[in-house]
C-alpha positions in Angstrom: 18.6 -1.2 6.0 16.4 -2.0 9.1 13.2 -2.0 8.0 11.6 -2.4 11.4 12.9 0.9 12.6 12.4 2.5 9.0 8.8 1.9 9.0 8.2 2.9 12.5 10.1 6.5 12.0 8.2 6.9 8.6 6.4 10.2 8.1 5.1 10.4 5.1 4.1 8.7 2.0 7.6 9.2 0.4 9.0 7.5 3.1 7.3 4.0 2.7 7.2 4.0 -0.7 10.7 4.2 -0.8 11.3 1.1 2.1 8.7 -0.7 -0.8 10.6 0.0 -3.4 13.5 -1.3 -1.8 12.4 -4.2 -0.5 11.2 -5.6 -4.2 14.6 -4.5 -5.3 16.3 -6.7 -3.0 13.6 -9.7 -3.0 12.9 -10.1 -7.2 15.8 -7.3 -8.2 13.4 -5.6 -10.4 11.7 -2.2 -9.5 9.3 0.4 -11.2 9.3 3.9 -12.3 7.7 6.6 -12.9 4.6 5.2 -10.9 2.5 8.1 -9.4 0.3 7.5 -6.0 -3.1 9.3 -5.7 -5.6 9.4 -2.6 -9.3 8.8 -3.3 -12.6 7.9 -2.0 -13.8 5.1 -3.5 -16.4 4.2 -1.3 -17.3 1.9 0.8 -19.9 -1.5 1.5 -21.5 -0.9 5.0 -18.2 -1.3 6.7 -16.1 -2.9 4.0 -13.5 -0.9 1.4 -11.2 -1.9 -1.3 -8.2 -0.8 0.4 -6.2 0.6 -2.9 -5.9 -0.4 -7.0 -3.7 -0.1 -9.4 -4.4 1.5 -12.9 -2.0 -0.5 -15.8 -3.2 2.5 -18.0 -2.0 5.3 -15.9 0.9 3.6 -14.1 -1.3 5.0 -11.1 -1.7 3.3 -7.4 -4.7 5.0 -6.0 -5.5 4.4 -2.2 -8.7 4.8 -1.0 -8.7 7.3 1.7 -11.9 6.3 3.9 -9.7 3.4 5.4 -6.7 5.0 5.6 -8.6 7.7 7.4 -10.0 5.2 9.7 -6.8 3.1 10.7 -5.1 6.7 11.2 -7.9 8.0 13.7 -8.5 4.5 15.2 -5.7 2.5 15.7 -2.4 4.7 14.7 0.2 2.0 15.5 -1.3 -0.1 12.8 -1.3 3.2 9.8 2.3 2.5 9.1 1.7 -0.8 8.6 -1.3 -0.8 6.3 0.1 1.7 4.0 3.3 -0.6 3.4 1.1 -3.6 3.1 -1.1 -1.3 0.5 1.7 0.0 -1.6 3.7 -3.0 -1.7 0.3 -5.1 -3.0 -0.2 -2.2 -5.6 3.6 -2.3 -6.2 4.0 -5.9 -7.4 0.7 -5.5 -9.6 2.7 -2.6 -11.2 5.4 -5.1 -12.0 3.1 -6.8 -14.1 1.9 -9.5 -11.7 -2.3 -9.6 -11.8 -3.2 -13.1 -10.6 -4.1 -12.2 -6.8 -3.2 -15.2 -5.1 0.2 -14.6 -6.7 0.6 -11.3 -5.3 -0.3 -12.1 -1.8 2.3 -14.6 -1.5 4.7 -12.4 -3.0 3.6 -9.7 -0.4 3.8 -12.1 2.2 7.5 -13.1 1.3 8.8 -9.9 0.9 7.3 -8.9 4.2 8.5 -11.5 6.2 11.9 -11.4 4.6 12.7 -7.8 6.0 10.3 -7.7 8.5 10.1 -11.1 10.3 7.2 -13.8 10.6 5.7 -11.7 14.1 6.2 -8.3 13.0 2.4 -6.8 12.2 3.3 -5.8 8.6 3.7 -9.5 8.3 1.1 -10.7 10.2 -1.3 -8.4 7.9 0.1 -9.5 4.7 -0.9 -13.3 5.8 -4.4 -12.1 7.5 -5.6 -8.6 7.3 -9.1 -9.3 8.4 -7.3 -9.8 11.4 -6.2 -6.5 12.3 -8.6 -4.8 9.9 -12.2 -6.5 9.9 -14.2 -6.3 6.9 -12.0 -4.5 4.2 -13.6 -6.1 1.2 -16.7 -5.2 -0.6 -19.8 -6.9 0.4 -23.7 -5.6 -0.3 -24.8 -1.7 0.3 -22.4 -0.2 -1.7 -21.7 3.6 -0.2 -20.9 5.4 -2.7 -17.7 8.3 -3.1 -18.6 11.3 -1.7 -16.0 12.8 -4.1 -14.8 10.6 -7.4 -11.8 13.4 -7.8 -7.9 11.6 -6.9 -5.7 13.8 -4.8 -2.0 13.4 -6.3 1.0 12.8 -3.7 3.7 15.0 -5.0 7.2 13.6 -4.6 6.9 9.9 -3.6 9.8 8.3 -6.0 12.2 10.3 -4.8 14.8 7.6 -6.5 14.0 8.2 -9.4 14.1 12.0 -9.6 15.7 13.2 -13.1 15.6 16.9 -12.9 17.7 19.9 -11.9 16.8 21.6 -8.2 
């Protein structure tokens, strides 16, 4: 699979979530199912977000959609990028993996592996204050203009078990 031109002609949601998916598969050989993705406001600290979390209890990666609204409208070379890097964090937390520093570097190996050490999915998994300046919480907490999570239908399209 070229994951370069994968993640460049990717159009939705469904589309990088399954070039995450594969890429853990082929870097640890383990994957996860049944995982759903929602889209929510969860605020914001002046200018900083949490970019995205992952609920253990409801096997549930939810993004926070003021930055992914922002890097769409304001740089939209980098949206593709981010949302891997995103999904792929969330991903290998889903896998059971919690310590932080561990999943960075796990991110950061995967991503380089398929991607190479100066593609910009790489270069964010090593530094994504770099292309995306202050994405972590800080003081003056904003808070969710709406708490509800919008579900994204259709995302693990591998592991699809019913009749059409």
């Amino acid at each position: 699979m070229d994951y370069k031109k994968s993640l460049e002609k990717a159009k939705n949601f469904a589309d990088i979530f399954h070039l995450v998916k594969n890429a853990v598969k082929n870097c640890l050989g383990t994957d996860q199912a049944g995982l759903l993705l929602g889209l929510s406001d969860l605020g914001a600290y002046g200018n900083d977000y949490l970019g995205a979390f992952y609920s253990f209890d409801a096997n549930t990666i939810v993004i926070n959609k003021r930055p992914l609204n922002k890097i769409k409208n304001a740089s939209p070379s980098l949206y593709n990028p981010y949302l891997f890097h995103v999904l792929l964090h969330e991903y290998v937390h889903s896998l059971g993996i919690v310590e932080e520093v561990q999943v960075r570097q796990i991110v950061y190996e995967i991503t380089q592996k398929h991607f190479g050490k100066n593609h910009v999915a790489t270069q964010m998994a090593f530094d994504l204050e770099k292309f995306i300046p202050n994405m972590t919480f800080e003081d003056n907490f904003e808070p969710p203009e709406d708490l509800s999570i919008e579900f994204v239908s259709g995302i693990d399209r591998d592991n699809t078990d019913y009749i059409m």
